[in-house]
LOBA-98073 format. One line per field, with one value per atom (N, C-alpha, C, O, CB): residue number from 1; residue in three letters; atom name; x, y, z. Coordinates in nm, 3 decimals, padded with zeros to 5 digits. Glycine has a CB too. Example, Ala and Ser with C-alpha at 12.3 -4.5 7.8 and 13.67 -1.06 7.14 Angstrom:
// LOBA-98073
pos: 1 1 1 1 1 2 2 2 2 2
code: ala ala ala ala ala ser ser ser ser ser
site: N CA C O CB N CA C O CB
px: 01.319 01.230 01.320 01.424 01.131 01.285 01.367 01.290 01.341 01.408
py: -00.569 -00.450 -00.330 -00.332 -00.447 -00.225 -00.106 00.003 00.114 -00.060
pz: 00.780 00.780 00.780 00.846 00.905 00.708 00.714 00.787 00.804 00.572
This chain:
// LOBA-98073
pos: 1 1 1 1 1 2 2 2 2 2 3 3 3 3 3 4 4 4 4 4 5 5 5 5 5 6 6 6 6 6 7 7 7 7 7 8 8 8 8 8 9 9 9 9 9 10 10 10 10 10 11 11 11 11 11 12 12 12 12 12 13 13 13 13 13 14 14 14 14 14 15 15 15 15 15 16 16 16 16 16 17 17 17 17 17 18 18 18 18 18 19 19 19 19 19 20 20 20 20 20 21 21 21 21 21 22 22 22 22 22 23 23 23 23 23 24 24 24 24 24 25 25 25 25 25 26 26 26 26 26 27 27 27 27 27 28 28 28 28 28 29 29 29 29 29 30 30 30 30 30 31 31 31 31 31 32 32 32 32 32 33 33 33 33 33 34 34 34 34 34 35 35 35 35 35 36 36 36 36 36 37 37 37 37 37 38 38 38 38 38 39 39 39 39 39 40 40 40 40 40 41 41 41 41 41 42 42 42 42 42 43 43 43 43 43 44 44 44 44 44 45 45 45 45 45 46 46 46 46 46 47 47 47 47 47 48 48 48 48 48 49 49 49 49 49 50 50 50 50 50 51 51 51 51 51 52 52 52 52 52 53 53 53 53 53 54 54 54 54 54 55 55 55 55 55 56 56 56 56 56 57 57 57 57 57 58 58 58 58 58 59 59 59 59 59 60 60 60 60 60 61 61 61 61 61 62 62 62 62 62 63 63 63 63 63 64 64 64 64 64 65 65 65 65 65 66 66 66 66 66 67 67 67 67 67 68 68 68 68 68 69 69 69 69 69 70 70 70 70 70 71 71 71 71 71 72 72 72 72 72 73 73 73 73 73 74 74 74 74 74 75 75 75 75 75 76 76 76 76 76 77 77 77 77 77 78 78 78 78 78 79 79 79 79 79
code: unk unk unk unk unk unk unk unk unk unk unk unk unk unk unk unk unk unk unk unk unk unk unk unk unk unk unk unk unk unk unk unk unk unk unk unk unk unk unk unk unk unk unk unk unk unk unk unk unk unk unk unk unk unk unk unk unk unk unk unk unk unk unk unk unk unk unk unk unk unk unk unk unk unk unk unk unk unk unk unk unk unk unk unk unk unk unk unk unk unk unk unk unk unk unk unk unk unk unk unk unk unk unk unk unk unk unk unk unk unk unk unk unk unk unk unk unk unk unk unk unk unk unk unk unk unk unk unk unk unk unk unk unk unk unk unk unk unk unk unk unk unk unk unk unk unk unk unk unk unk unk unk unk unk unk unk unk unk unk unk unk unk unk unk unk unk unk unk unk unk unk unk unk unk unk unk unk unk unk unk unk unk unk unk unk unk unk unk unk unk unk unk unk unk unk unk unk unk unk unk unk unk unk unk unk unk unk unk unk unk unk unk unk unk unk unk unk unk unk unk unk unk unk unk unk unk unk unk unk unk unk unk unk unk unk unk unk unk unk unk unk unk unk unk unk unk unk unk unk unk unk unk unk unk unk unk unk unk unk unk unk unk unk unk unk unk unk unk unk unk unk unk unk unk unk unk unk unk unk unk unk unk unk unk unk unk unk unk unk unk unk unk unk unk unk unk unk unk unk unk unk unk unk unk unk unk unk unk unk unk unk unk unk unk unk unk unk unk unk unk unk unk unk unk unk unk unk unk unk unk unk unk unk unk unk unk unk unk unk unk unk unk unk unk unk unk unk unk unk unk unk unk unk unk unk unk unk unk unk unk unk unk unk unk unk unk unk unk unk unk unk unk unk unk unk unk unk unk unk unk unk unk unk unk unk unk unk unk unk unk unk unk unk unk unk
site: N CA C O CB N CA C O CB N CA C O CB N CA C O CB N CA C O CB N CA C O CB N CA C O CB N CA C O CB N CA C O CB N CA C O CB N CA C O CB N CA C O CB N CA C O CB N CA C O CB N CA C O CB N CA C O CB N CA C O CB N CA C O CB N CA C O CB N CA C O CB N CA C O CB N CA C O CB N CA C O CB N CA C O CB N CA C O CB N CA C O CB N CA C O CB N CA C O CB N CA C O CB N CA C O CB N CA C O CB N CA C O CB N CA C O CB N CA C O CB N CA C O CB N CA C O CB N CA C O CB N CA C O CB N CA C O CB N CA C O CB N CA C O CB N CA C O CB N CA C O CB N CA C O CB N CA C O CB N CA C O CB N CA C O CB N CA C O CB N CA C O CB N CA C O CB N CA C O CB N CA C O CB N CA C O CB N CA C O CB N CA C O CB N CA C O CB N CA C O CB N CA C O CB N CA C O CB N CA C O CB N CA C O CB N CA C O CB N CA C O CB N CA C O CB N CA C O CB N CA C O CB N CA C O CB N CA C O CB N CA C O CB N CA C O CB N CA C O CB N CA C O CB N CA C O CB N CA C O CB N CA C O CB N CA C O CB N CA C O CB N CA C O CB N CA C O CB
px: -11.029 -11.050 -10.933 -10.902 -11.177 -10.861 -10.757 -10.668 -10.601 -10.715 -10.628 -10.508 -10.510 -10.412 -10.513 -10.615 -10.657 -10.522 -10.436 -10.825 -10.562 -10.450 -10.319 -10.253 -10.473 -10.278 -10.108 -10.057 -10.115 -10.054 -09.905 -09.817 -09.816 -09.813 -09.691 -09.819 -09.761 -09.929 -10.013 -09.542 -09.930 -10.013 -09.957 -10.009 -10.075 -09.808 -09.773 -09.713 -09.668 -09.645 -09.721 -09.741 -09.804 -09.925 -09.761 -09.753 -09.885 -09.913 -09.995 -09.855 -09.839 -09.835 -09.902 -09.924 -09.730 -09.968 -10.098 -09.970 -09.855 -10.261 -10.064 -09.994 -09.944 -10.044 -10.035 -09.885 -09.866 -09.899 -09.967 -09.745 -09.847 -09.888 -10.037 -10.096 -09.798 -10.098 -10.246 -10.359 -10.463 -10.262 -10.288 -10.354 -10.358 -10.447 -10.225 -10.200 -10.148 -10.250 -10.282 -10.051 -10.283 -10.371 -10.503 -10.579 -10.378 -10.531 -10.685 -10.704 -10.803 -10.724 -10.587 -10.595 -10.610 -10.546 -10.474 -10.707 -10.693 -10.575 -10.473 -10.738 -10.584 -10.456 -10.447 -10.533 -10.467 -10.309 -10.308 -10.369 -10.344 -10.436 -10.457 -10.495 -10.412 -10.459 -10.595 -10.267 -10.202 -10.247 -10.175 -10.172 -10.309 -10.396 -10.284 -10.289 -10.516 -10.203 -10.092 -09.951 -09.915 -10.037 -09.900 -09.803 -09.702 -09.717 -09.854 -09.564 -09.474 -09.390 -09.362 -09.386 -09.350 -09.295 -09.160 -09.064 -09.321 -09.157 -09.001 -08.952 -09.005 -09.041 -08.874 -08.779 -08.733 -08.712 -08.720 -08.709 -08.673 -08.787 -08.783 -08.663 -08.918 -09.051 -09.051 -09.077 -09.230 -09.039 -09.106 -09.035 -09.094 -09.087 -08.898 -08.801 -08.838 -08.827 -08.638 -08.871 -08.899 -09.037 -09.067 -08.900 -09.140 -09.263 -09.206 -09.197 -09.412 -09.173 -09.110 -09.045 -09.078 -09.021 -08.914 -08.884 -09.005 -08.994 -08.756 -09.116 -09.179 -09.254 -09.244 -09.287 -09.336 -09.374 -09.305 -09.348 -09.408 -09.155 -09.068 -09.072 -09.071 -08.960 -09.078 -09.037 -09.219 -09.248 -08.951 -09.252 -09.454 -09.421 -09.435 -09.617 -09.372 -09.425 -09.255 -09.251 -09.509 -09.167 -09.045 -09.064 -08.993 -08.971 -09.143 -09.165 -09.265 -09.235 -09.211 -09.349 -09.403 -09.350 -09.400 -09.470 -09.207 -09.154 -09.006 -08.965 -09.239 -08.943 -08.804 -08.707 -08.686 -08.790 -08.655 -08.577 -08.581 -08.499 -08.582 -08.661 -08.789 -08.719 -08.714 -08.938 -08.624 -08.624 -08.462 -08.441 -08.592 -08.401 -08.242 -08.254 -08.161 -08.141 -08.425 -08.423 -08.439 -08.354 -08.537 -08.561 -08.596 -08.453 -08.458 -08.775 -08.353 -08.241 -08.196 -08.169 -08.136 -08.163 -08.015 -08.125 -08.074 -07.867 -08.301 -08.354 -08.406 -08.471 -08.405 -08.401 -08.514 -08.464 -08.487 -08.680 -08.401 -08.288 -08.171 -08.109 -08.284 -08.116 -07.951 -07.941 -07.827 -07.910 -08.016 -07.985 -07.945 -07.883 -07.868 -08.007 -08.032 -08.092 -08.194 -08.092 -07.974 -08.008 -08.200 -08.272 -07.866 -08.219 -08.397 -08.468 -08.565 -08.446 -08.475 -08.497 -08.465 -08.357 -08.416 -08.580 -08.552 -08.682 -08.795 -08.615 -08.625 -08.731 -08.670 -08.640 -08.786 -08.664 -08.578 -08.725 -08.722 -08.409 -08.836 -08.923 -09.056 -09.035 -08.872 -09.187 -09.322 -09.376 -09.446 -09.469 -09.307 -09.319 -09.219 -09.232 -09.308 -09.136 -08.975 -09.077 -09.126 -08.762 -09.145 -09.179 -09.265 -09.324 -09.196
py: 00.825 00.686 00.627 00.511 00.672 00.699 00.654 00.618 00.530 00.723 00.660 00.674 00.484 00.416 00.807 00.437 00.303 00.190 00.111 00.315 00.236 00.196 00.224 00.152 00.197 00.302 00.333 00.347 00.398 00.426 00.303 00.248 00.319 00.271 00.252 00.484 00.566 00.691 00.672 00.642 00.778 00.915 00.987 01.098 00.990 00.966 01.091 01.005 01.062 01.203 00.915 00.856 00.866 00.850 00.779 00.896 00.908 00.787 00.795 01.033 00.672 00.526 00.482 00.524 00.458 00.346 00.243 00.152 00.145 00.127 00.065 -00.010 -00.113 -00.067 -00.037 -00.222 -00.300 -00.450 -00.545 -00.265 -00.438 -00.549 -00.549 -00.657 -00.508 -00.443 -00.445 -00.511 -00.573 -00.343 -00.468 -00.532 -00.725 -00.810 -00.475 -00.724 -00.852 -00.996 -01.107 -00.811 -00.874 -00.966 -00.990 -01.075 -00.931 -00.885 -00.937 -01.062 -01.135 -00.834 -01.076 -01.231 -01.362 -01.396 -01.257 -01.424 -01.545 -01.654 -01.646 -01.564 -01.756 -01.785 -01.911 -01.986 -01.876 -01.878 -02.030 -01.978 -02.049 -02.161 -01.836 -01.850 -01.811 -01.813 -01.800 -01.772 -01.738 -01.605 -01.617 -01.854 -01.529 -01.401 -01.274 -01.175 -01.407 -01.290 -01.195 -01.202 -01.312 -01.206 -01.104 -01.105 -01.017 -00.922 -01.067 -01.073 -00.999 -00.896 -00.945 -01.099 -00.768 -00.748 -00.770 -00.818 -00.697 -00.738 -00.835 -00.735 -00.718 -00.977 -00.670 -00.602 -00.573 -00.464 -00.620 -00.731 -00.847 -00.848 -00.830 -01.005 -00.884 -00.895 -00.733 -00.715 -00.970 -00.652 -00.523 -00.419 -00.332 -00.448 -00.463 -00.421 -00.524 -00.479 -00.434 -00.628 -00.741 -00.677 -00.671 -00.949 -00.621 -00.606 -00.491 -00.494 -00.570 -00.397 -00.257 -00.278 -00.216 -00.167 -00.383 -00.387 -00.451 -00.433 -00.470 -00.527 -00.607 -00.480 -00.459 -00.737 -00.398 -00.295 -00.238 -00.223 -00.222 -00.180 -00.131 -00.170 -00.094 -00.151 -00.314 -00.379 -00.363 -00.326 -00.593 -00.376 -00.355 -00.224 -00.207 -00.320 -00.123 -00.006 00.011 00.106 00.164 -00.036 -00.013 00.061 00.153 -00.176 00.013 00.039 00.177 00.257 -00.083 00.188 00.314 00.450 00.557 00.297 00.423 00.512 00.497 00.478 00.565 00.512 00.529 00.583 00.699 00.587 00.479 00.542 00.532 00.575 00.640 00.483 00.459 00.396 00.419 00.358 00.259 00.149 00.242 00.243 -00.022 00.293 00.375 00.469 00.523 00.451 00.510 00.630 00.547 00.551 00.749 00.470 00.422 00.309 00.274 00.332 00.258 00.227 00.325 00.324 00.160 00.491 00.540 00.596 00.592 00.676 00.669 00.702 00.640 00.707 00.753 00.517 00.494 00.374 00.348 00.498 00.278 00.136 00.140 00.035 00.018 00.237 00.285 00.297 00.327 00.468 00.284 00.266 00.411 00.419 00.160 00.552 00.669 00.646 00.582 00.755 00.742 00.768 00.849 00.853 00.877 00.892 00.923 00.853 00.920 01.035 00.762 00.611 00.504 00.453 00.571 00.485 00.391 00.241 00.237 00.511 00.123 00.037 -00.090 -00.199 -00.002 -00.072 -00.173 -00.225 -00.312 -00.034 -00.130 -00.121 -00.086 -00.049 00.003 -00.100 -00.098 00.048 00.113 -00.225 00.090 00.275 00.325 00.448 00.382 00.290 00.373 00.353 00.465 00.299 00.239 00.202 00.278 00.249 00.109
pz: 09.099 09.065 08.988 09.012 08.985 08.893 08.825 08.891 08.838 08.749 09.014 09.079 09.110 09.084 09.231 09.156 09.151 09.054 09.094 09.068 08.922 08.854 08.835 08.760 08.776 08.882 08.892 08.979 09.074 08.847 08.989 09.066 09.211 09.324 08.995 09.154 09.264 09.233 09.145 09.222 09.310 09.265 09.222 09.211 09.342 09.171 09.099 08.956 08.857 09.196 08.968 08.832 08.731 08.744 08.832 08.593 08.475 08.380 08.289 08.363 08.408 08.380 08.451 08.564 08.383 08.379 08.473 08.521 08.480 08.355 08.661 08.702 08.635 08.580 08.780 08.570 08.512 08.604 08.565 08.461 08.703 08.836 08.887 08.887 08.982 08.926 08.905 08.811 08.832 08.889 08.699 08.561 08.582 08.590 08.398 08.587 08.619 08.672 08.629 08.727 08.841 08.914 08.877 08.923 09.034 08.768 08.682 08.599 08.598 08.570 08.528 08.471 08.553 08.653 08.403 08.488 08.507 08.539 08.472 08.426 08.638 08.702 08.516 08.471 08.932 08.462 08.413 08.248 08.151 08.528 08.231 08.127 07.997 07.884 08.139 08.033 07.963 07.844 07.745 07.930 07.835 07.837 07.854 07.782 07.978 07.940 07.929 07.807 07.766 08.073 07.772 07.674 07.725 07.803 07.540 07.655 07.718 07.616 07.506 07.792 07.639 07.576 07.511 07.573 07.597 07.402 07.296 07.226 07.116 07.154 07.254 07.173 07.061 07.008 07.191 07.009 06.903 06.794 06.672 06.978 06.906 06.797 06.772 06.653 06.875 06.816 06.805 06.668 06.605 06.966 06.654 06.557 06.431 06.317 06.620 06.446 06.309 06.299 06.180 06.338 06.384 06.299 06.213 06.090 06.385 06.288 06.199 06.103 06.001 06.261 06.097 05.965 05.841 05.720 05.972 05.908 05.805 05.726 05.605 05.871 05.824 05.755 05.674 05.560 05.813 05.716 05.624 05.493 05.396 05.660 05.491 05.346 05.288 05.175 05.360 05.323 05.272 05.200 05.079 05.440 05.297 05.205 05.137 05.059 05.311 05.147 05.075 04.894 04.853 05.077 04.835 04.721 04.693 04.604 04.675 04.753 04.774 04.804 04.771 04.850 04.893 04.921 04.982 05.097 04.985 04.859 04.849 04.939 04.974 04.761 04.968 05.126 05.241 05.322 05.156 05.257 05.396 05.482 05.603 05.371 05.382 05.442 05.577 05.699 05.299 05.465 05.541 05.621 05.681 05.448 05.633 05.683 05.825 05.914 05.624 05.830 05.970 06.004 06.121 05.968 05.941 06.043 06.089 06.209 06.005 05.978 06.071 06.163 06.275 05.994 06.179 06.266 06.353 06.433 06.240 06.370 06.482 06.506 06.624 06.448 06.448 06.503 06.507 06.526 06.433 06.493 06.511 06.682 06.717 06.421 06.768 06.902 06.977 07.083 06.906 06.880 06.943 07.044 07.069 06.880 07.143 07.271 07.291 07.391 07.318 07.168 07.158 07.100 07.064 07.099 07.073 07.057 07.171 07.198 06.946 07.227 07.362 07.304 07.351 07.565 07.189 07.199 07.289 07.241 07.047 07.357 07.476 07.607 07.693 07.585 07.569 07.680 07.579 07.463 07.807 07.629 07.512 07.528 07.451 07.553 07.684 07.643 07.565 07.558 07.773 07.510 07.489 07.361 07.342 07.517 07.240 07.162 07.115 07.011 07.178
């Protein structure tokens, strides 16, 4: 039955275009992913808990927004 939702059968990702055609025409109900938004929520958290824990803020640039090749937020799976 799953296979229903994804692209291919050897896929372990849902379809994204399937989903698609479930919305409503016009209802605007879908969201897109943002890159941009997805690094500003992370930093906002950053600064929330900045004070709780010292470092946090340098650790998550040089780990995880420094644009490591194991770090992929360019896409909402890489995320």
């Amino acid at each position: 039955m799953l296979e229903v939702f994804r692209p291919d059968a050897s896929s372990e990702r849902v379809n994204p275009l399937y989903w698609e055609q479930k919305l409503a025409p016009g209802s605007g109900a879908a969201r897109v992913y943002s890159p941009e938004r997805a690094v500003a929520c992370i930093r906002e958290v950053v600064a929330d808990l900045a004070d709780d824990f010292p470092g946090l803020a340098e650790d998550v640039d040089s780990d995880l927004l420094d644009g490591r090749q194991a770090t992929d937020l360019s896409t909402e799976g890489g995320l």
